[in-house]
Each structure stands twice: as C-alpha cells, then as structure tokens.
GUMI-520317 format. One record per residue (C-alpha): x, y, z; residue in three letters; residue number from 1. Coordinates in nm, 3 decimals. Last residue first. Example, Ala and Ser with C-alpha at 12.3 -4.5 7.8 and 13.67 -1.06 7.14 Angstrom:
<rs>
1.367; -0.106; 0.714; ser; 2
1.230; -0.450; 0.780; ala; 1
</rs>
This chain:
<rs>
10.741; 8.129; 11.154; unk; 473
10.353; 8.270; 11.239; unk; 472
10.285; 8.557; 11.357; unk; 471
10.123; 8.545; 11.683; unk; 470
9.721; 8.673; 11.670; unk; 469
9.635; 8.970; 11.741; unk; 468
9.554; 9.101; 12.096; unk; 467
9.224; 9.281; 12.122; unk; 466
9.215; 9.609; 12.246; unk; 465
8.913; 9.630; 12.491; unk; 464
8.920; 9.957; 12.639; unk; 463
9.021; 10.124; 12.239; unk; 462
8.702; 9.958; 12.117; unk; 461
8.733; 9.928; 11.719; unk; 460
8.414; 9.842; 11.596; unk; 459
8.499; 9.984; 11.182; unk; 458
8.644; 10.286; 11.297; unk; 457
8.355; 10.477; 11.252; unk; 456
8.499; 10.647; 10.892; unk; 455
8.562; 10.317; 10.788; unk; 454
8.185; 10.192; 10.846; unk; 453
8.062; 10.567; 10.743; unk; 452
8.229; 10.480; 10.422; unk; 451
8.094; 10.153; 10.380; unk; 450
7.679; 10.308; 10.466; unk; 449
7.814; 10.559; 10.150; unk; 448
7.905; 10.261; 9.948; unk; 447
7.571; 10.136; 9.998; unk; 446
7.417; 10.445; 9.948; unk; 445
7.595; 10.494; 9.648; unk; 444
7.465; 10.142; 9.493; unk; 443
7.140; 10.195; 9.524; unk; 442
7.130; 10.499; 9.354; unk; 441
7.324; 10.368; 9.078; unk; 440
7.040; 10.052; 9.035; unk; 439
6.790; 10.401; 9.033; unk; 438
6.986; 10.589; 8.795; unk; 437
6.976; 10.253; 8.578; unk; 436
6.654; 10.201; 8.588; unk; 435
6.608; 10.607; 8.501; unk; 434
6.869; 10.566; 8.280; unk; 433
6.708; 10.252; 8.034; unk; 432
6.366; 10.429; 8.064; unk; 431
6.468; 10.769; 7.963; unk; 430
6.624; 10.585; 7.641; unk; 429
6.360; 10.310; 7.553; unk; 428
6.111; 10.663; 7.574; unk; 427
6.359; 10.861; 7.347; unk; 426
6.394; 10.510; 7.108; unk; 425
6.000; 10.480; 7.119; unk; 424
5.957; 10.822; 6.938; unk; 423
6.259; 10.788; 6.740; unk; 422
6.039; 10.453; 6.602; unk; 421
5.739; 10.675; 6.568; unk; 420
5.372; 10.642; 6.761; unk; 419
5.109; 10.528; 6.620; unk; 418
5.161; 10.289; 6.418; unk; 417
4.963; 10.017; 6.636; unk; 416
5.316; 9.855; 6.759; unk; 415
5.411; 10.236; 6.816; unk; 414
5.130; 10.339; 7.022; unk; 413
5.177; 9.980; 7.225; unk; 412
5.530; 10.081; 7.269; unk; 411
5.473; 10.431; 7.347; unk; 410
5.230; 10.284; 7.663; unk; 409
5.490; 10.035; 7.769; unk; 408
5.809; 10.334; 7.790; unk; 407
5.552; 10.591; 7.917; unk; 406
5.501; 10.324; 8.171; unk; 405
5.859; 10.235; 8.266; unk; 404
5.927; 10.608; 8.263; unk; 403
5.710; 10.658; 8.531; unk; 402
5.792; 10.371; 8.777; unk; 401
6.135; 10.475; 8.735; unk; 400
6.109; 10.845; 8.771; unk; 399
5.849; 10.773; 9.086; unk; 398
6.179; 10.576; 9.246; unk; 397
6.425; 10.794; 9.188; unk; 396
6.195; 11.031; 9.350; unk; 395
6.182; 10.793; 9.644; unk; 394
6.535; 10.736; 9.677; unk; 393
6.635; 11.088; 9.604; unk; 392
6.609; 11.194; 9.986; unk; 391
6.792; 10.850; 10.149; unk; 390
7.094; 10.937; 9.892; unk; 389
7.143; 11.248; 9.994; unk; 388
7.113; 11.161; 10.370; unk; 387
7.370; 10.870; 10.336; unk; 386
7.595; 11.113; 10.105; unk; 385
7.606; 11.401; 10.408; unk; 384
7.648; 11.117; 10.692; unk; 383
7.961; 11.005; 10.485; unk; 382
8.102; 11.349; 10.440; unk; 381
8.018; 11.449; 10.820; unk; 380
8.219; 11.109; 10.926; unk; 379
8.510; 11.131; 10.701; unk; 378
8.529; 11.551; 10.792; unk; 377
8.557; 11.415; 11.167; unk; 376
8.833; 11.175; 11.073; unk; 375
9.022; 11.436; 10.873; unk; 374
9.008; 11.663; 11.213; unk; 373
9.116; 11.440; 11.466; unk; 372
9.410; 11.321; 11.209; unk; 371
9.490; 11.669; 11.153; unk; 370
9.549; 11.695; 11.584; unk; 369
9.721; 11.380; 11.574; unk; 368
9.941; 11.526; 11.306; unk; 367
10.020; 11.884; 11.485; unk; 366
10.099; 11.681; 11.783; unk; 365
10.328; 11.451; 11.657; unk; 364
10.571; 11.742; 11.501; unk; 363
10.535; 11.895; 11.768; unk; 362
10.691; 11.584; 11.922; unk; 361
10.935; 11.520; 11.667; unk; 360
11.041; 11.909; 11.722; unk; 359
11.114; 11.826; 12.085; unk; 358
11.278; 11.501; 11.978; unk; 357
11.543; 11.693; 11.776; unk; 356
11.661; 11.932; 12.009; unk; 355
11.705; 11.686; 12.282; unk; 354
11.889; 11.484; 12.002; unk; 353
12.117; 11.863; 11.933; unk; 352
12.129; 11.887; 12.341; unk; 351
12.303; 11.554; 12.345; unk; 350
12.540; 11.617; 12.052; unk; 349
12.651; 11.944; 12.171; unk; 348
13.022; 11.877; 12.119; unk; 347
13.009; 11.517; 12.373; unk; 346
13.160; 11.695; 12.680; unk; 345
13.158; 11.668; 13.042; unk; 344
12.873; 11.338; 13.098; unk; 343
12.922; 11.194; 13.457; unk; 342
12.892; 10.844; 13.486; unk; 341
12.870; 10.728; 13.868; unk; 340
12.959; 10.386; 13.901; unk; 339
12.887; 10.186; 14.220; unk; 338
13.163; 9.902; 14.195; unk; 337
12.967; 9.703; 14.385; unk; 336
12.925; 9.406; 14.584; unk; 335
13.142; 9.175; 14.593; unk; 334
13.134; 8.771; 14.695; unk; 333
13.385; 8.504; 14.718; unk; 332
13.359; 8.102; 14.839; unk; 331
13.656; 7.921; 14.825; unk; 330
13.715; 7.533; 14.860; unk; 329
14.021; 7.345; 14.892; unk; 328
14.082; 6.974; 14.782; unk; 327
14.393; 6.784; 14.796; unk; 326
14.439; 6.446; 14.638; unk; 325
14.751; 6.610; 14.439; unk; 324
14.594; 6.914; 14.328; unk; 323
14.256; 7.055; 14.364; unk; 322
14.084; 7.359; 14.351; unk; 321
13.727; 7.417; 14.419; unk; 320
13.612; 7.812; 14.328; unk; 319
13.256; 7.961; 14.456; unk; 318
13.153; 8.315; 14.341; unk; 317
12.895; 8.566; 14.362; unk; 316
12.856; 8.911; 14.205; unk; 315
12.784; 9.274; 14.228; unk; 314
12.738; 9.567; 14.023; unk; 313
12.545; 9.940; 14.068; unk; 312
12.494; 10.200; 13.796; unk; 311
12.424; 10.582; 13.847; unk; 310
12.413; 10.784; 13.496; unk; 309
12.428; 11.156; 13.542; unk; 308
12.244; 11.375; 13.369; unk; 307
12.234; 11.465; 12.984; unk; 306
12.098; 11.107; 12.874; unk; 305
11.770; 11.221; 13.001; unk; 304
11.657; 11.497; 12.823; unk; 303
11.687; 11.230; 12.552; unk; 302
11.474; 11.029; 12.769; unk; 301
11.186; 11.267; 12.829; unk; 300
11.213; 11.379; 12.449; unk; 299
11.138; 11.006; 12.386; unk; 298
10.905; 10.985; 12.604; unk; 297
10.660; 11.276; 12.470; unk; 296
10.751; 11.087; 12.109; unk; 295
10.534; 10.829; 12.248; unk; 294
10.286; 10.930; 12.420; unk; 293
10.224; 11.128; 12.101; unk; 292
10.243; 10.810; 11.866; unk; 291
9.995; 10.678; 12.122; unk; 290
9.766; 10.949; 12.008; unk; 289
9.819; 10.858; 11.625; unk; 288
9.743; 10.525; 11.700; unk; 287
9.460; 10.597; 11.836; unk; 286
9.314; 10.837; 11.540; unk; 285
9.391; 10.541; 11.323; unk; 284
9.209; 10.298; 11.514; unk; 283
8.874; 10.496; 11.538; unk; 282
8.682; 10.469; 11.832; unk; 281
8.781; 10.753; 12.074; unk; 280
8.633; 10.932; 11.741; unk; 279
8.297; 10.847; 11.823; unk; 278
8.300; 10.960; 12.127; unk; 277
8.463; 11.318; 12.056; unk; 276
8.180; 11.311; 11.766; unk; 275
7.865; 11.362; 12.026; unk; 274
7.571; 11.185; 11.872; unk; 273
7.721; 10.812; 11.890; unk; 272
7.634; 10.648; 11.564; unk; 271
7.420; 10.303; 11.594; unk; 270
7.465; 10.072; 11.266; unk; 269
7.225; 10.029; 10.981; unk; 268
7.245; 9.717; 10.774; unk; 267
7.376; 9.756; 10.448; unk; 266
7.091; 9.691; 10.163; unk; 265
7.227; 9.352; 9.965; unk; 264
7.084; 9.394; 9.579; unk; 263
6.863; 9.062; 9.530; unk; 262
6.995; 8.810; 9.317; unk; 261
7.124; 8.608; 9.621; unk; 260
7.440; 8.457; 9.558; unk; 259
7.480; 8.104; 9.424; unk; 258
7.630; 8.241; 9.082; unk; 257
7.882; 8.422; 9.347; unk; 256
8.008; 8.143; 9.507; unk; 255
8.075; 7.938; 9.136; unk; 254
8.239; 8.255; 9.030; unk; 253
8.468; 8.286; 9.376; unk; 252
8.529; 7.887; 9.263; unk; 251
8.628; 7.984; 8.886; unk; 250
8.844; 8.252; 8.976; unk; 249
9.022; 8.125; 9.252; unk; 248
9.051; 8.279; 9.563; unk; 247
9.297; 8.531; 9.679; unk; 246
9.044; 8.740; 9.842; unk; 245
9.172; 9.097; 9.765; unk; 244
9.273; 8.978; 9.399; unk; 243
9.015; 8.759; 9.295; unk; 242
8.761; 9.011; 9.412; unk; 241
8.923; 9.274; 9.116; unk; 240
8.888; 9.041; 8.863; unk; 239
8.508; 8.955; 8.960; unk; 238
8.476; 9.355; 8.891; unk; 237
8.674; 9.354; 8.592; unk; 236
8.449; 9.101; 8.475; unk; 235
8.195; 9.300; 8.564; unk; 234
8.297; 9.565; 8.396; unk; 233
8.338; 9.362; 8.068; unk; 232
7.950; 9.193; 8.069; unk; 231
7.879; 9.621; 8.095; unk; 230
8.028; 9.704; 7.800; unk; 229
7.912; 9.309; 7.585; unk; 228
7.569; 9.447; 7.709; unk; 227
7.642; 9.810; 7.615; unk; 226
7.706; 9.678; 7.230; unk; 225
7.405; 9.459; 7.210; unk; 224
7.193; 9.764; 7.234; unk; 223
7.422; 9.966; 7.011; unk; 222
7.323; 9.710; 6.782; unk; 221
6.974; 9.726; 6.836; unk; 220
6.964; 10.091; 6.770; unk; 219
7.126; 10.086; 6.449; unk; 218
6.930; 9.822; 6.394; unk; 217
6.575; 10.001; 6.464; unk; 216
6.771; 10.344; 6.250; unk; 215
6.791; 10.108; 5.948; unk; 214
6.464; 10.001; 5.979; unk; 213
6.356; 10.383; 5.967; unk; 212
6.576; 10.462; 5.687; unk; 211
6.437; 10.161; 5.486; unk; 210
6.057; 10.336; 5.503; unk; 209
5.808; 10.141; 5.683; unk; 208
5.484; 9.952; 5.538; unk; 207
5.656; 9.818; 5.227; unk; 206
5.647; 9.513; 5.303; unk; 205
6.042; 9.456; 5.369; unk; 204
6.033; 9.808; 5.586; unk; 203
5.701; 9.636; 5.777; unk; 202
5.944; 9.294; 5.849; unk; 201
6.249; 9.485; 5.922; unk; 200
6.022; 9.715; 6.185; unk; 199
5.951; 9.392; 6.334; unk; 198
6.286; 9.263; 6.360; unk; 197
6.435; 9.573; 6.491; unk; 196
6.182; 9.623; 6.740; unk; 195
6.318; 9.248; 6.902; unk; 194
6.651; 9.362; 6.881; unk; 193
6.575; 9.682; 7.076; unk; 192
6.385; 9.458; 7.337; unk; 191
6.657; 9.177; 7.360; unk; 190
6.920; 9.471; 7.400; unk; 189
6.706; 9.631; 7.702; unk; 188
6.675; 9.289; 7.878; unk; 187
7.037; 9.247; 7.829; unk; 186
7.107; 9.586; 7.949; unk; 185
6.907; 9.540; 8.243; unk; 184
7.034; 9.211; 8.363; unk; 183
7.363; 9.363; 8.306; unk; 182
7.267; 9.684; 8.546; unk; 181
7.199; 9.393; 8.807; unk; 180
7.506; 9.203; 8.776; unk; 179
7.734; 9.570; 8.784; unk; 178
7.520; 9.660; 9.121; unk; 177
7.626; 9.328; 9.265; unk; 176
8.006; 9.365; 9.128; unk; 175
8.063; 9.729; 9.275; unk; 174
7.857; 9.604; 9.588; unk; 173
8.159; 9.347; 9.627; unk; 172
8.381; 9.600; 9.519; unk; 171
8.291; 9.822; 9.817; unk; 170
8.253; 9.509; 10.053; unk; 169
8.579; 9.420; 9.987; unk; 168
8.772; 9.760; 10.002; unk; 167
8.562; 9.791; 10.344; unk; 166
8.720; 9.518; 10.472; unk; 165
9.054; 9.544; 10.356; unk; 164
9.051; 9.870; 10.545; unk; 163
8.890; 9.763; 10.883; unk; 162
9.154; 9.502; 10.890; unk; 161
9.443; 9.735; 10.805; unk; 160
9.303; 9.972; 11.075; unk; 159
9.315; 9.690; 11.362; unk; 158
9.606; 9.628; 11.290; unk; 157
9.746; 9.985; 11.321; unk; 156
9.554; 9.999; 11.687; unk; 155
9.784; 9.716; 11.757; unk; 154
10.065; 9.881; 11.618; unk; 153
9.956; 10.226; 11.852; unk; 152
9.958; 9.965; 12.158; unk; 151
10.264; 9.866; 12.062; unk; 150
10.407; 10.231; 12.029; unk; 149
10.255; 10.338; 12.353; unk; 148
10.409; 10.015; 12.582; unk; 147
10.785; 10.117; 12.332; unk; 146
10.729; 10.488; 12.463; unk; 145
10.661; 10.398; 12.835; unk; 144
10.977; 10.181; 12.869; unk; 143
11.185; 10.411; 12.705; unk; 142
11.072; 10.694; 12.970; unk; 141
11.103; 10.447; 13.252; unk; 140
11.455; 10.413; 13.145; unk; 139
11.547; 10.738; 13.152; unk; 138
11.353; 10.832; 13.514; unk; 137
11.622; 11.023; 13.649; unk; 136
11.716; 10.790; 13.860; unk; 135
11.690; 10.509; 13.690; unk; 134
11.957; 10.292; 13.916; unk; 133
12.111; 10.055; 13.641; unk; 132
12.144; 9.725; 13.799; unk; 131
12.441; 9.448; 13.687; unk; 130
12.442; 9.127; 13.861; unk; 129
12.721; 8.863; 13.801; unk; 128
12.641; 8.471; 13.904; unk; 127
12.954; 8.263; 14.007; unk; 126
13.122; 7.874; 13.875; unk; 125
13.438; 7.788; 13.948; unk; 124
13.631; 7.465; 13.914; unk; 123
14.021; 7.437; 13.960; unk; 122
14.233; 7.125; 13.864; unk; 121
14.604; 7.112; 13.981; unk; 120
14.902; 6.906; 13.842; unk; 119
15.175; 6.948; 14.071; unk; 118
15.392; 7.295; 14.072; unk; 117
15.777; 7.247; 13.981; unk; 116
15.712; 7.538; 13.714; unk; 115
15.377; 7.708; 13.747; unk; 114
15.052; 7.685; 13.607; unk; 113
15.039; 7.309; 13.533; unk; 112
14.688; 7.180; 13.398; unk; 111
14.359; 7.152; 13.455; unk; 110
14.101; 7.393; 13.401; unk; 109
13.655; 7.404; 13.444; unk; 108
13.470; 7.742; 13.430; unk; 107
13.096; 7.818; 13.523; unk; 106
12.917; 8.146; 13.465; unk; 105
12.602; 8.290; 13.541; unk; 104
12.386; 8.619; 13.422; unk; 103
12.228; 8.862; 13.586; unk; 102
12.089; 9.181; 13.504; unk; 101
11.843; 9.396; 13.744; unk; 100
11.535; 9.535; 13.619; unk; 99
11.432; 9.841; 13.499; unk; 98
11.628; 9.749; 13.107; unk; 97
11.368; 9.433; 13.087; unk; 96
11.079; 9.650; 13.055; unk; 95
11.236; 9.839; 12.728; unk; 94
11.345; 9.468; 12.656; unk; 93
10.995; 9.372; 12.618; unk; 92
10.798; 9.636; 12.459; unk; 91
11.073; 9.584; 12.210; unk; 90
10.984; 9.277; 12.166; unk; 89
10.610; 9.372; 12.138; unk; 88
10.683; 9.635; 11.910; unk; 87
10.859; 9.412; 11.664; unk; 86
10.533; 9.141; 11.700; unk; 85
10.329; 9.453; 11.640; unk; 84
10.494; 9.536; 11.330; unk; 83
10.467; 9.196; 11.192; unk; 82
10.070; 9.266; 11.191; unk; 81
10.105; 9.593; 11.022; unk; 80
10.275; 9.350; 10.733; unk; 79
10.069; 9.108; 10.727; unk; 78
9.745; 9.327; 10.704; unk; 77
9.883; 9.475; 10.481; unk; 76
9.949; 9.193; 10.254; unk; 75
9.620; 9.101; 10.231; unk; 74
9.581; 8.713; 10.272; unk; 73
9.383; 8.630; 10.538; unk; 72
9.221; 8.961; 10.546; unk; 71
9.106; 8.909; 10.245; unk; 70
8.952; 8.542; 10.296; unk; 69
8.754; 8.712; 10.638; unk; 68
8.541; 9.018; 10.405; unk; 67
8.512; 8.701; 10.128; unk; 66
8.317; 8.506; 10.397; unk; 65
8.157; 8.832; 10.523; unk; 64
8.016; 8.877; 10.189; unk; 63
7.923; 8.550; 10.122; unk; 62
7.707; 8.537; 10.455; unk; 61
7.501; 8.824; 10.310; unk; 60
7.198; 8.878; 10.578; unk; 59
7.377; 9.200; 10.678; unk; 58
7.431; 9.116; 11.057; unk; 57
7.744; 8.947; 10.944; unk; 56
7.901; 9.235; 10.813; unk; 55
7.787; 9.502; 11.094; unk; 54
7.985; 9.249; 11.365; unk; 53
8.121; 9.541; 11.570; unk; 52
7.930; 9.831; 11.429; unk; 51
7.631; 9.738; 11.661; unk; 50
7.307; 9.729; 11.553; unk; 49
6.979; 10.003; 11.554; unk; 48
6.645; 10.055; 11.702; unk; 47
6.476; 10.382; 11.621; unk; 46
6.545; 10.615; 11.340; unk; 45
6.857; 10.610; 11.165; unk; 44
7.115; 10.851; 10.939; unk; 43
7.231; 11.075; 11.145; unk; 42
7.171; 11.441; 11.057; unk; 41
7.523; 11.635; 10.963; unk; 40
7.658; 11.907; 11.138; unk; 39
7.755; 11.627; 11.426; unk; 38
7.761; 11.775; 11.732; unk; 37
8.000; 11.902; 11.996; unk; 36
8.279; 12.043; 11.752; unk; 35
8.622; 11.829; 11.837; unk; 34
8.843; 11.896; 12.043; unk; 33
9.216; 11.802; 12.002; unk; 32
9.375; 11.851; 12.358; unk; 31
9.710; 11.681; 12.413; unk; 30
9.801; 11.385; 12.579; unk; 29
10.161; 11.262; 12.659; unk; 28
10.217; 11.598; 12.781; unk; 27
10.634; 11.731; 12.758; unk; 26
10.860; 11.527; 12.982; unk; 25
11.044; 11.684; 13.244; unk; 24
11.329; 11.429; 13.351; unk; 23
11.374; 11.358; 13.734; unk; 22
11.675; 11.541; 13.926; unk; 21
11.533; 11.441; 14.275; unk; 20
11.667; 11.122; 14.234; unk; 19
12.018; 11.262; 14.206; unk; 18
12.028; 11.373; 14.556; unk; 17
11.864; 11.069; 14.660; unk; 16
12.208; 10.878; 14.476; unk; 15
12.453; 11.111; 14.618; unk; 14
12.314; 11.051; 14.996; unk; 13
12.342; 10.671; 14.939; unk; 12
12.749; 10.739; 14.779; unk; 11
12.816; 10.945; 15.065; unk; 10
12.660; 10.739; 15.318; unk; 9
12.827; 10.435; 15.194; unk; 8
13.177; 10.635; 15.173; unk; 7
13.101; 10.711; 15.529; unk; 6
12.983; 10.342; 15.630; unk; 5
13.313; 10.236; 15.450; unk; 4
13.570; 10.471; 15.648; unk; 3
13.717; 10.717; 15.462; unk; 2
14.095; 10.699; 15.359; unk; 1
</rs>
C-alpha cells in the first residue's frame, strides 16, 4: 500500500492535471454592426429631453396616469416579471453549486442493543461537507448562463413596460384625435341640417325645386349619420382604454371629460446620431445578447460533462454514550473520499447535447443578429413617418385654411342664390376632409413620435438596470 502523503500527492497532482483541461466556450459576444448613420434625418433642432421620463414631460398628466394603471395590471408585464423572480433563483443555486455543501445532523437513541447489555443512551450530532472541484470550469459555465438569463428577464421587463406604454399612449391619441374629428362632424351635421331647413322653407315657397330640398336632407342625414359613425369609434376607443388600464368605465370617462381639449403634441426626445448607440438601448436587443451569453455557456458546460468530475467530502462528528451512570465521549472526523468520476460510455448521449447546444447557439446568434437589424429598420421607419409628417403639416395646413374659406364664401353665394346647393355640398365636402386630413395628420405624427419611443427602447439604460420590484405572494 502507498503511503498517505504519496496517495495525497497523487491525488493533488491529478487534480492540477485536470485543471488544465478547461472547457472552450464559443464567444459570448458576437459582432452585429450596424450602418454608421442613420439614413433617415432626425427629427429635432436644438435643445431636446430625455427619453427616460418622455410621458411626463408631455404636459398630459392623464396620460402618464393611465401609462402607470396599465402597467399595473397588464398581464405581461406580470408575467415577464415572474420570469425574473425564476431567473433570480436560479441565478442563485447556479452560484450556490461553486461553493461547498454542508449540512448538520443530530440523533438521539435509547434502548437495549444487545442481549444482557444495560440500557444505554447515545447522542450524536456532526456537520457533512460536500465540494465539487470545478475543474473544468462546468459549474462556472452554469453559473454565467443563469447571471445572463436574469439579466436578459430584466431587460424582458423592461420591454413589457415600454410596450404597454406605448399601446396606451397610441389609443390614447386614437381617442383624442376620435373627440376632435366628432366635434367636427357634429359641427358639420348642425350645418347640413341647418341648409336643409332653409332650402325646405324656399322649396315650400316655391323658390327651390323639391329635388333640390330633397338632395339638402339627403345631405343632412348623411350628416347626422357620420356623427352617430364617429360617436361609435370613440366608444370603441374609451372601450379599448378600459381594457389596458383596468379602470372603470364611468370614472376613466369622468378623467377624460376633464382632459384638455387641445390635441397633446409628443414632446421631442434626443436621438443618438450613430445607431450602434442607440441600439445598446433597446431592451429587446439586450436580451437577445444575453440570450447569446447564454447559450455560449451552455455549450461550455455540455462540453463539460464529457471530462472528468473531481468531488471532495468530509465531515465532523461528536457521539456521548451512556449507560448505567457512565458517560463516554467521542469525537470523529474524515476527510475525504476524493471521488474521481470518469465517464466510459453513455451511447453518444453527451456528444449528441454538445451537439445540440452548438446549434442553439447559432441558432442565438443568427436571432440577435435579426434583432439588430429589425430594431434599426424600427428606428429608420419611424424617423421616415416623423419627417413625412413634419413636411405636409404646413400644406395641410394652407388646404385647411383654404377650403374653410371657399367653404364661407360659397355659402354666402348660395344664401344670396347664387351659388347651387351641389355647389355648396362639393365645398361642405373638401372642407369636411381637409379638417379632417389635417386632425389625421396630427394624429400620425403622434403615433409616429410613439413608434420612435418603442423603437428607442423606451429609456432603457443597460449600465443602470433597474431591479423590479418582488413579486408579490
């Protein structure tokens, strides 16, 4: 037999030999480059505010209000929130597996144990340890891939908030624009109702044939008919807020007849000019990074589980017997066994999970480097509407202005008989769509300044990841 400072040589020697063997992991970060400008122009000039806290910088306190009751209550938000608790736990016992294991024991017996043998009670009580020596770096490997994966749920969180936010404010300026183009109708159908009297009147004395009266109602009632339309859409509309906020209907009502009448312009936010910056901001394009990290680890520790596994025990002991008055005390310690686990044969099942985690990471790759991509085309498709809308405003504007004063100049021609009813109907018409083109317009650009918001990752600082909150029992 060998002496025990050679077989503690041996087994020391054995164990630096193995160190050496450490897993090759494929990159944890991959190159996904961006162009180095935005095709697109930026949409501001001069001083602008930070993406962080755009909704409350937007002079619309309701808005942000209903932005925070969503988020209370949408369901994804819950649910990507639940995943970070899971990731945190398993954050947590990924560390846990570097460390040492111990756990304590404590036994109490009386009784006879052998024939003609006095009553004897024994009492022990020992700690076991339990270490698995990583040294291949398997463990380390999990442990990295479960710190990635919660900081990708995190990022995740972060995403579901900046969704239900901008699903908000979109139907929020859904319902503002829908208020304002019922204003409209209604003054349109009180205007059409009010030629339809007066051309009643002149068909009753004689001065208007009945086919032009009947024309003035026609076009009164179809008047009347877009108001009760557009009353409907909103209601949808109001509908729709109920949902995301989970507020009553009458009390989100009661909010929003105290809103301001005025149409809410989004307040413009600083874009950075070179798009790999801006992207470093968006949660989704995070977490899709992290999901490389992580699937880099995994292949590192199913490369792993093909080596040899090194594990180390010990324990400590203390045992009081007594019997007949008589006490004895014992005191034991080990240390070891030192385990070597040596895989021989498992039918290819190790190299067939090595197998698949490689392709998982390609796979990982090839998505975070789509995700790059979709996120840029987000950002140049938003930037393209903002500027598209920002060019028509002002002709939008002239074809307002000018159709509201062919509209008021045909209407004096025509209250003078000068002018004919289908005359004043074609200048009621233009009117009507040119205000309403213009409401439109309005609206666009605000959902445009929403979809650069999502597109910008909604304030999402990757250096400063906030923790979210504990879910609640």
């Amino acid at each position: 037999m060998k002496p025990l400072h050679t077989r503690t040589l041996w087994a020391a020697s054995l164990a630096l030999a193995l160190g050496g063997c450490s897993i090759i992991m494929p990159p944890p970060t991959v190159d996904a480059i961006p162009a180095p400008q935005w095709q697109a122009p930026l949409p501001h000039q001069g001083a602008v505010g930070s993406l962080a806290q755009w909704w409350q910088k937007q002079g619309d306190p309701l808005l942000a209000e209903l932005i925070e009751a969503a988020q209370a209550v949408s369901p994804t938000v819950a649910q990507a929130l639940s995943r970070v608790e899971s990731a945190r736990a398993q954050r947590t016992a990924a560390s846990a597996a570097l460390l040492p294991q111990v756990s304590a024991g404590a036994s109490l017996s009386r009784g006879v144990s052998q024939p003609d043998v006095p009553v004897a009670t024994s009492q022990t009580v020992g700690l076991q340890a339990s270490w698995e020596l990583d040294l291949v770096g398997a463990n380390r490997a999990v442990s990295k891939a479960a710190d990635a994966q919660f900081q990708g749920t995190q990022a995740q969180w972060h995403d579901a908030r900046v969704s239900v936010a901008a699903e908000v404010a979109t139907s929020y300026y859904s319902l503002s624009a829908c208020r304002h183009l019922l204003v409209l109708a209604r003054k349109d159908a009180a205007s059409r109702q009010e030629t339809a009297r007066l051309t009643g009147l002149n068909a009753n004395a004689g001065f208007a044939a009945p086919s032009v009266a009947a024309l003035a109602r026609a076009s009164a009632a179809d008047g009347a008919s877009r108001v009760t339309q557009q009353q409907a859409a909103c209601d949808l509309d109001t509908k729709a807020l109920v949902a995301l906020t989970g507020l009553a209907e009458p009390d989100l009502r009661q909010k929003l007849a105290s809103a301001p009448a005025a149409i809410a312009q989004a307040a413009p936010f600083s874009i950075a000019s070179v798009p790999a910056q801006t992207l470093a901001q968006r949660p989704d394009v995070f977490a899709a990074e992290r999901d490389v990290v992580v699937a880099s680890a995994q292949v590192g520790s199913a490369r792993a589980q093909r080596y040899p596994r090194l594990t180390l025990g010990g324990s400590v002991g203390a045992l009081r017997y007594s019997s007949m008055g008589r006490e004895s005390n014992l005191e034991t310690w080990s240390f070891g066994p030192l385990a070597l686990t040596l895989p021989v044969f498992d039918a290819g099942q190790r190299k067939a999970n090595v197998v698949a985690a490689e392709a998982a990471y390609v796979q990982s790759v090839a998505s975070y480097r789509a995700k790059v991509r979709q996120a840029v085309r987000e950002v140049e498709e938003a930037l393209v509407n903002l500027q598209s809308t920002d060019a028509r405003k002002q002709d939008t504007a002239v074809a307002t202005a000018g159709y509201a004063e062919s509209l008021a100049a045909t209407q004096a021609r025509y209250g003078q008989g000068l002018a004919s009813l289908v005359e004043l109907e074609d200048a009621r018409r233009n009117a009507l769509a040119a205000e309403s083109a213009q409401l439109g317009l309005v609206l666009e650009r605000n959902r445009a300044w929403v979809s650069l918001y999502r597109a910008l990752g909604g304030g999402f600082e990757p250096e400063r990841l906030s923790e979210p909150p504990a879910v609640s029992p």
